[in-house]
N, C-alpha and C positions, 0 to 999 in steps of 0.2 A: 370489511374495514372496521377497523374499532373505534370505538366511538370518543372522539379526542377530547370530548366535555366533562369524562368521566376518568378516575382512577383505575385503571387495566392491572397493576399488578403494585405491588408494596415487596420491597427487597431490605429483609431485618440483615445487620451485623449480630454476632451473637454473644459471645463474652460479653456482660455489664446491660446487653441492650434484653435479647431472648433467657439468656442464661447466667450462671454465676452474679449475683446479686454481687455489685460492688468489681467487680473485675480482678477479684481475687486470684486465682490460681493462676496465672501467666505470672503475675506480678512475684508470688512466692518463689514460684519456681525459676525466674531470671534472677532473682537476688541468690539462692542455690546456687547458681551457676557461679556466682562472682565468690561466693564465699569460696567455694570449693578453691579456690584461687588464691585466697588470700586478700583477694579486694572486696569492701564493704560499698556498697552502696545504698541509699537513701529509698524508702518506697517512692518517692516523689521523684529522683532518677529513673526508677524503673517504670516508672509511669507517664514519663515527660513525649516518648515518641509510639507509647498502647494505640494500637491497632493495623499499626505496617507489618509486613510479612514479618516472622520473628528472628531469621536469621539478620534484614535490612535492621531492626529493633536492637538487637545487640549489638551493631558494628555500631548504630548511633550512640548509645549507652558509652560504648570504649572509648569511642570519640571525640567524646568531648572533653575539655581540657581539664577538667576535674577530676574525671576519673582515667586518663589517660594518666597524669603526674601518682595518682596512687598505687597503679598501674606497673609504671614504673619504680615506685618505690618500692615496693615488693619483690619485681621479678628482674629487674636489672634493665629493661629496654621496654621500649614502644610496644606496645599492641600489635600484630601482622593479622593478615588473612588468615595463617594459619588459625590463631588464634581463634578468631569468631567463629572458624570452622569446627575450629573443638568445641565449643562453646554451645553453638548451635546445635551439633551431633547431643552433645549432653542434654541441652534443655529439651529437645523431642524427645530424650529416653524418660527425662524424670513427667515431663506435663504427661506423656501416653500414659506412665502411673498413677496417677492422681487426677487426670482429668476427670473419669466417672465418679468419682469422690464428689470432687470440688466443682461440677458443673450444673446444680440444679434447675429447674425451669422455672422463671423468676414468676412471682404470683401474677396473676391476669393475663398472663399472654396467651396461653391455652384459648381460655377466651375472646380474648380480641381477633385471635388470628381465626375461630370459627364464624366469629361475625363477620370478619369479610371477606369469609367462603361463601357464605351466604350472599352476598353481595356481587360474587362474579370474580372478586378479585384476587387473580394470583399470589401466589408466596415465594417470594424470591430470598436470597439471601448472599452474604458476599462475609469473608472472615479474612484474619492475619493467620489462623492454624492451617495446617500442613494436611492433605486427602489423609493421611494416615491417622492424625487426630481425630480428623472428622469422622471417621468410618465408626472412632470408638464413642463418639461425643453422638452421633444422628439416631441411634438407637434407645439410647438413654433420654433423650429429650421427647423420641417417641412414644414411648413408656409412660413417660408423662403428661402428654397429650398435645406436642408440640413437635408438627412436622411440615418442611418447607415442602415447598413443589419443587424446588432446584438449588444445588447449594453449589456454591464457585469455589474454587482456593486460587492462591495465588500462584501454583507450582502449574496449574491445568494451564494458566492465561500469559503465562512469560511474567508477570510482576505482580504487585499488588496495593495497595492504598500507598500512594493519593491517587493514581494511573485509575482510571473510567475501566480498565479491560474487563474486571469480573462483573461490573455492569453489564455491559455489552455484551457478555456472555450469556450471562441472568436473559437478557430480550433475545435474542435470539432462540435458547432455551423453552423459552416461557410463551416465545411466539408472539411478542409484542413490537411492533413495525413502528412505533411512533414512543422516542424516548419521552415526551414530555406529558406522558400520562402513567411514570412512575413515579413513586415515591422513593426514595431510601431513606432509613431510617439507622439511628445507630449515635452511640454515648462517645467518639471522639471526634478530636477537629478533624482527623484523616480521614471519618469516615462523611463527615460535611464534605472536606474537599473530595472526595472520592464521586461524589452527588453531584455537586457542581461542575466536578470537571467532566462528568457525563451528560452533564444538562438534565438530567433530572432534578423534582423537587426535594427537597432537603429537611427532615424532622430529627431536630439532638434530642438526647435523653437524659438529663440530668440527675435523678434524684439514684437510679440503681447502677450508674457506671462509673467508670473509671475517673469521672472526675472529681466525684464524692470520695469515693473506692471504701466503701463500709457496707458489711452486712445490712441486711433489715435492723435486725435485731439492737448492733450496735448502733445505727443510726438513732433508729427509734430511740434509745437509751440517753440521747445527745438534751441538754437541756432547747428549751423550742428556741430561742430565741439564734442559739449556733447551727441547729438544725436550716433557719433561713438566710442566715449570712452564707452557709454552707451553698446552698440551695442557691441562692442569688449571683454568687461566685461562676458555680457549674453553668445559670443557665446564660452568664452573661459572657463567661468563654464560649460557649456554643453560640451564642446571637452573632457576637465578634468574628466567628469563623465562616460566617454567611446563613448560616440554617435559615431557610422560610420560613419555620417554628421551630417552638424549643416546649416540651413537658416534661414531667417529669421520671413519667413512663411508661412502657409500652400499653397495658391497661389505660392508661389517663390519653391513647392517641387521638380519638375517633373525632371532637370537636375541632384540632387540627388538621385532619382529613377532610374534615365537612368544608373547613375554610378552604384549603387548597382546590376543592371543588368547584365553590363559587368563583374562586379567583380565576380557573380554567375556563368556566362558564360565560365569566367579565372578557374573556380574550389574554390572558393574562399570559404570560409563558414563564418556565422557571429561570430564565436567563435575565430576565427584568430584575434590576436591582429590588430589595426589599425599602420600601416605604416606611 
């Protein structure tokens, strides 16, 4: 039986949270898609529903009434299924090209993720990319020293964030019998709901994900004072979304892990509203 006082397994998202600093490449390659089109949309559209399966990701995008009317302006009618089906088909041909490019392994997670191997605790993980993505993306992040013990998609489980399935997949997997001594962790509100609605504990990422959606580099470059409004912004969309904690990245987890500890230790469960 595993011991319910203790953290059994952490299940990372990986765009913005393990990998690609900022949640760049999904974000470039669906605006791709829309150009190819003739419709322009905004980084901040392409970014408003980051981390749902990416085909459910572009029907939202279409959908909505902004770019639904330019949509229209362009091509003479409404948006159909066909449509996100083209759409979709394209955006997996262009991300599978560029993904090994544009997917690095964000600094400290190598790290963080062997300190709690050492610790006993599993590595799970849950994404919006497609097995075929993954197959190109798990290798590379290998290389660099950053490899899950189980990795879900959405296409294995019938659906994908906000839906608990690819949790649920992750414990069974992973061979964890009591959901309430995981962790998920992960930079958007889908992947907070995705935590919650599986009752596990909930960790946002603010400073390297899609809520920032900036390089290291460029962040860093940010004068400090927009660096924290930036930063304040991010971690107070992720509080708002329920998170049990919020840092700023996966390097900086381990003191919010130690609280969730305690908290399990107090009797605490993740379903308990946050204090």
């Amino acid at each position: 039986m595993i011991n319910n006082k203790k953290i059994a397994a952490v299940i990372f998202d990986w765009a913005g949270t393990t990998v690609d600093h900022g949640s760049l490449a999904p974000v470039r390659v669906i605006r791709r898609v829309f150009e190819s089109r003739g419709v322009q949309i905004s980084e901040a559209e392409a970014r408003r529903d980051m981390g749902v399966p990416k085909r459910d990701h572009i029907e939202r995008i279409v959908s909505s009434a902004a770019v639904s009317h330019r949509w229209r302006e362009k091509n003479g009618k409404a948006p159909g299924a066909s449509d996100v089906d083209a759409m979709f088909a394209e955006f997996v041909q262009l991300q599978q090209e560029s993904l090994v490019r544009d997917s690095s392994v964000i600094e400290g997670v190598a790290e963080m993720v062997a300190t709690l191997r050492k610790r006993g605790i599993k590595i799970g993980s849950t994404t919006g990319y497609t097995r075929e993505m993954m197959d190109l993306l798990v290798p590379v992040a290998a290389a660099s020293g950053y490899r899950a013990d189980c990795i879900i998609t959405p296409d294995e489980v019938g659906g994908g964030r906000p839906h608990p399935w690819m949790i649920f997949q992750n414990a069974i997997k992973l061979g964890i019998d009591q959901l309430s001594t995981i962790v998920k962790i992960g930079d958007t509100i889908s992947d907070i709901e995705e935590g919650l609605n599986a009752d596990v504990w909930t960790i946002g990422i603010a400073r390297t994900g899609n809520l920032i959606g900036m390089t290291a580099k460029d962040f860093a470059a940010l004068p400090r004072n927009e660096q924290q409004s930036r930063l304040e912004h991010a971690r107070t969309v992720l509080r708002d979304a329920g998170a049990h904690e919020v840092v700023d990245s996966v390097a900086e987890c381990k003191p919010a892990l130690e609280r969730i500890e305690q908290w399990m230790r107090d009797g605490r469960s993740p379903t308990v509203p946050r204090i």
